[in-house]
C-alpha positions, 0 to 999 in steps of 0.5 A: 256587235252591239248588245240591245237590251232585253237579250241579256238576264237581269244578273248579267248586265247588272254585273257587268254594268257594275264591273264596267263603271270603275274600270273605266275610271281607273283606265281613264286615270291611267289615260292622263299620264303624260296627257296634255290638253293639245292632244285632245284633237286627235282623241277627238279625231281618231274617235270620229273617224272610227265611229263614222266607220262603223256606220259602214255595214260591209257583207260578210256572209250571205245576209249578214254584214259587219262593220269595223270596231275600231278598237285596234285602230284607237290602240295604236294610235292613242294607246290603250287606256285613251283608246278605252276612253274614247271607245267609251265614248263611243259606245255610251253616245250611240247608245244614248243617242242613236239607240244602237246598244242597249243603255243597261247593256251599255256595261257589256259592251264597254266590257266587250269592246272598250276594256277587254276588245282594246287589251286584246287588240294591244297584246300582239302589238305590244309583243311584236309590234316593234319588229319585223312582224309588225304587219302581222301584229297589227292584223292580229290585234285588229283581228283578235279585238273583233273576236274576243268582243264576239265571243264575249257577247255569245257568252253572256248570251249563253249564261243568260239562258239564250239557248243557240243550236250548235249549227247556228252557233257555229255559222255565227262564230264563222262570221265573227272570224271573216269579221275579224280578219277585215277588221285586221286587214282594214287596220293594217291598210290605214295604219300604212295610209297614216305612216305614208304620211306622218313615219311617227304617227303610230305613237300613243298621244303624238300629235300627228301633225296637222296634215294627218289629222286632217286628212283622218278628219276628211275621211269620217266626213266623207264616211258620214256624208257618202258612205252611208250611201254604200253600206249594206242593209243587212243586220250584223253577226248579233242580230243575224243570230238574234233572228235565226234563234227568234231572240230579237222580239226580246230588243226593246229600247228604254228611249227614244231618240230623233236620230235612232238608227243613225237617221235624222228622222225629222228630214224626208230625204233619205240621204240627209236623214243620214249624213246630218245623222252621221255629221251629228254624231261626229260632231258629239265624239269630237266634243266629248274627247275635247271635253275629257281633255280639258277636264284632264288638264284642268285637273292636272294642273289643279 
């Protein structure tokens, strides 16, 4: 799901770089509303636990893989605006850190994934969510996150001149919707773990108690660590299309980084490459909504 560079035009990600940097400024400032420095952990937590799921590639189709977006997940239990300020994090960390998006096309995929992926996911739950459906608009939301930040990316693929056969155009908007609804089905399984053991926890910015943030907390370690170990290897719906229409000679990356593709290269064991890869990056999420807090605070209280 993550654009690298050198697959979108010049104009495109200029664009949306630019469009993306005050709409993530104004969302952030919507985000201190009733913000207080304690909820920082959660942010910090449910910010871990998504970017260690989406380091868990999972099959979708034959030789191709997908991974969970996590944006609905943070919607419903941040809220929106904070689940675009810590999707934001996300993105700019792996793109900085691990080289997975690129870092001029870090502006789209915030557009895709973090503002418009986020606002998709809350729309059904925000119609439904307080009724009897709201098992169906918690798998719709997870589902048309996934599919709006898809068909997103394939557009700005398209108006950056990227020529795609209707055959291959459809196999991949075909694995973009078996993506989205595991993307739905996986939101609505753990939001039931999350409410089996806090009713409440599904409130934007309620602590959760200690119990719920530290099995969350359990859980993306042991994603890090272990799953890593179980994820598939092959590429996911953006670098299967860039394959089958000879567009991935264009990725270049503009840095290179010791922990690219998530792996402490430095380290032989292939295992250890992986989870201090993993550890690191939970470790950096966790930190930056710590640090969003406190500067939410300190501003609130100035």
């Amino acid at each position: 799901m993550h654009i690298p560079d050198g697959f979108l035009a010049t104009p495109v990600w200029a664009t949306l770089d630019a469009a993306a940097a005050p709409a993530v400024v104004y969302v952030a400032r919507r985000a201190q509303s009733g913000f207080e420095e304690s909820q920082s952990p959660l942010l910090g937590v449910m910010g871990a636990f998504v970017f260690a799921a989406q380091m868990i590639n999972f099959p979708v189709g034959v030789g191709t893989s997908g991974h969970l977006v996590g944006g609905a997940l943070l919607c419903y239990t941040l809220g929106p605006a904070a689940a675009t300020v810590v999707m934001t994090a996300i993105l700019a960390i792996q793109a900085l850190v691990f080289q997975d998006g690129g870092i001029l096309a870090l502006g789209p995929n915030i557009v895709n994934m973090a503002l418009l992926g986020v606002l998709a996911a809350w729309l059904p739950f925000h119609l439904w969510g307080s009724g009897r459906r709201r098992s169906l608009a918690i798998f719709l939301g997870g589902a048309c996150s996934v599919l709006v930040s898809a068909v997103l990316a394939l557009s700005e693929l398209l108006i950056s001149g990227v020529r795609m056969p209707g055959s291959v155009l459809g196999i991949s908007l075909a694995l973009f919707a078996v993506s989205a609804a595991l993307e739905g089905a996986i939101t609505v399984a753990v939001i039931a773990a999350l409410e089996a053991m806090n009713p409440n926890f599904v409130r934007p910015l309620e602590r959760g108690g200690s119990r719920v943030l530290g099995a969350v907390a359990a859980g993306a370690i042991f994603l890090a660590v272990a799953g890593v170990l179980f994820a598939s290897t092959h590429p996911d719906g953006i670098w299967r299309l860039a394959q089958d229409i000879g567009l991935a000679s264009h990725a270049r990356a503009l840095l290179h980084t010791p922990l690219a593709s998530y792996e402490a290269g430095f380290l032989e064991s292939v295992w250890l490459r992986k989870a201090v890869g993993g550890l690191t990056g939970l470790a950096l999420i966790f930190g930056a909504c710590l640090l969003f807090g406190r500067l939410v605070a300190r501003h609130r209280s100035a």
